[in-house]
N, C-alpha and C positions, 0 to 999 in steps of 0.2 A: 419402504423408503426409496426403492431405485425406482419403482414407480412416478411416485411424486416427484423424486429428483426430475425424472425425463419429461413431467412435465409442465415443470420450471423453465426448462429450457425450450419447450416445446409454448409454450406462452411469450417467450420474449422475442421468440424467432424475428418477429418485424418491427421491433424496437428499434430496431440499426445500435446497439448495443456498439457490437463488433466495430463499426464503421469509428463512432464517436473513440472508442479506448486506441485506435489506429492514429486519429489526427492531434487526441490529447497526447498521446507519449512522442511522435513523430516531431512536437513542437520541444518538446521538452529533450528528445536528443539532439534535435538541430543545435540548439540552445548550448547544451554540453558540448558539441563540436567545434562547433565556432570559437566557445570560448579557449578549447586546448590548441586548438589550431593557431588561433594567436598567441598564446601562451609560448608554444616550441617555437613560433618561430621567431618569439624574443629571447629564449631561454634556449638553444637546441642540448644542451646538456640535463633539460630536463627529466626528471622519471616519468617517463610516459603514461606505463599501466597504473601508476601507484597514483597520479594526476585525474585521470577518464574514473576509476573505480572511486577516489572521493569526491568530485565534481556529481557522477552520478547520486551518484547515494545522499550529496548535500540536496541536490534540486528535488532527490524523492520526497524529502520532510516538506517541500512545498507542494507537487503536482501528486503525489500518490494521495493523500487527507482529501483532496478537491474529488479526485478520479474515483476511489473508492467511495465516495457521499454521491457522485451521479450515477453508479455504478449501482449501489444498494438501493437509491432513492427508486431508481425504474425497474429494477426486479421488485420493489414493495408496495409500488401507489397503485400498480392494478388491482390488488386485494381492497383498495379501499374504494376504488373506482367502481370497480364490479361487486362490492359485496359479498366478495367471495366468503367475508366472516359469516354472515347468516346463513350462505349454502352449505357449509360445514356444520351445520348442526343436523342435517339429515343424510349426512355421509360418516362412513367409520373411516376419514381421514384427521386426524385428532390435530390441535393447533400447534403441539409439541413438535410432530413429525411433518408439518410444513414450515413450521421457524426453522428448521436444521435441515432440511433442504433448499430453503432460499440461504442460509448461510451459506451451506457449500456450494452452491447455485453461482452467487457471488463472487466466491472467492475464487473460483474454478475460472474465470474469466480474468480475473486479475491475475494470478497466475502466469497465466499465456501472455499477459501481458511483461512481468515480468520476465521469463521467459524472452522474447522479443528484444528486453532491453540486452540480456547481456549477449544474445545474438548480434544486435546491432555493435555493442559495446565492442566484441571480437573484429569484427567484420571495417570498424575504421582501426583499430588496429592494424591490422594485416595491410590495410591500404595505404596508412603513413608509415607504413615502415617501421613500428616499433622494435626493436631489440627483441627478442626473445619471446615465448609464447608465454600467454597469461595462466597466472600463479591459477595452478586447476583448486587448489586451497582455497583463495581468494572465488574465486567464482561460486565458491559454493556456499563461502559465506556471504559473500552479497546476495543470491537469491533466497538464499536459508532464510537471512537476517533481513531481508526487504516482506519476505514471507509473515515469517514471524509479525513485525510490525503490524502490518495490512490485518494478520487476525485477528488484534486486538482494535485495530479502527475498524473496520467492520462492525466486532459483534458490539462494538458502542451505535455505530451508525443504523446497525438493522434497529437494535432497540429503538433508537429516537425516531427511524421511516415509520416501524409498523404502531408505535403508540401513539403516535400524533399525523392525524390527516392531513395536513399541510406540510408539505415536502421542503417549504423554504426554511422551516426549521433545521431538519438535518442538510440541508446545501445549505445554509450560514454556519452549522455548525464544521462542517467538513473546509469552510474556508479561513474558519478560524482555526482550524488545526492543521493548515498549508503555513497560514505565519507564521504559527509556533514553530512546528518545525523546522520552517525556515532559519530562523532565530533563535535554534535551538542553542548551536555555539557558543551564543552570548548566554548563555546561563551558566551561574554554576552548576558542578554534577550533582548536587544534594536536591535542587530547585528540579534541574532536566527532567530526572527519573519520575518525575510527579505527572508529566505528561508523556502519553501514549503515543505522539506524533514526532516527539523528541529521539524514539528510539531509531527512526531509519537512518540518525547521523551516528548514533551511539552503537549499532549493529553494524557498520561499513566497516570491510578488511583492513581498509588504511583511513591513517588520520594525520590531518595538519596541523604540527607543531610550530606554534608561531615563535620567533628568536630573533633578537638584535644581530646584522640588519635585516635577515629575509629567514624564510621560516624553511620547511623541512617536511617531506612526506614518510610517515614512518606505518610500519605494518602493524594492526592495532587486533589480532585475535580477541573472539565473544569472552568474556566473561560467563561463570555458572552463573553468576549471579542474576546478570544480567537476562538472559536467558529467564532468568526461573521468574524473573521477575513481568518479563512481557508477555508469560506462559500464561502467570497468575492473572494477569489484569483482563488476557483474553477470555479464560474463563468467567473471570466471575461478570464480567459484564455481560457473557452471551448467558448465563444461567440466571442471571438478575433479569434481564430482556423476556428471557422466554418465562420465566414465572411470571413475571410482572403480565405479558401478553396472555398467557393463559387465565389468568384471572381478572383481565379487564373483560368489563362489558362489554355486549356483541350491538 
């Protein structure tokens, strides 16, 4: 397995992987900056950390579904580029033990990226002068729960890169679960739960309660439920994928 893992990553090396998840999320904090920046300095009584951590975590339901589909799509079209299904028949590399190292492959890159964000998230902290240091709680739910998320879009996303040769399938599918997410707020929770991409707003530390006249940032801890529920969907679609992959035609 750590074989193949190394290389996984040893095949994508000039993919510019790296380069692309730098200028996608780079846009996408700008985005969140700008917007708090104007925000304080109409509100300066604003809550600053409790503002940046759901601002974040709203824009994930849109840029993480897109990032994570270019992200899985280029770790998996080389396999169909190259053929690498037929040359696995005369290797004891089995199809099982290369679907779950391009998972973790994938997700091991996303990661860093998350990662990155709550780096960044710290770091205009510190520079506008927030009040007090951020809730180490909260940080851990935001990457736990932006984590979590990503595994269950992933193992839908690997599944639809490696069963179907044309890669604009899973990049439409990955842009239609940027919208959803997006919009995920306008759902009811009974509706949310039904989609995978609805969870990066349903897993964020804090949430926006909207009230006549103006609304309210309040600390929103996971639910078990919730939890067991983004666990479940991760599984069964990475185990439906790879059965399904293993018994498709070569």
């Amino acid at each position: 397995m750590i074989t193949t893992l190394g290389l996984e990553f040893f095949k994508i090396r000039r993919k510019n992987i790296g380069i692309m998840m730098i200028l996608f999320l780079a846009i996408e904090m700008m985005w969140t900056f700008m917007a708090i920046s104007k925000t304080i300095a109409r509100y300066p009584d604003q809550n600053a950390w409790e503002a940046i951590f759901f601002s974040v975590s709203s824009l994930n339901g849109l840029f993480m579904p897109i990032l994570s589909a270019i992200v899985v799509s280029r770790v998996c079209d080389m396999e169909h580029k190259g053929a690498t299904w037929k040359m696995l028949v005369a290797t004891n590399v089995g199809r099982g033990q290369l679907y779950a190292a391009k998972y973790v492959c994938a997700n091991s890159l996303l990661l860093y990226g998350i990662l990155a964000q709550m780096i960044l998230m710290m770091a205009f902290g510190l520079v506008k002068g927030f009040p007090g240091p951020p809730s180490g709680a909260w940080l851990i739910q935001f990457c736990g729960g932006t984590l979590l998320a990503t595994l269950a879009v992933t193992a839908l996303q690997q599944w639809i890169s490696l069963a179907i040769k044309n890669q604009a399938f899973a990049l439409c599918l990955g842009m239609l679960g940027g919208f959803i997410g997006m919009t995920a707020g306008l759902f009811p929770a009974a509706v949310r739960r039904l989609f995978i991409w609805s969870y990066y707003l349903d897993l964020s530390p804090v949430t926006y309660v909207y009230a006549e006249p103006s609304g309210s940032y309040m600390a929103s801890p996971a639910s078990f439920g919730t939890v067991v529920a983004v666990l479940t969907m991760s599984v069964l679609f990475y185990f439906a994928g790879n059965i399904h992959i293993n018994r498709q035609e070569i």
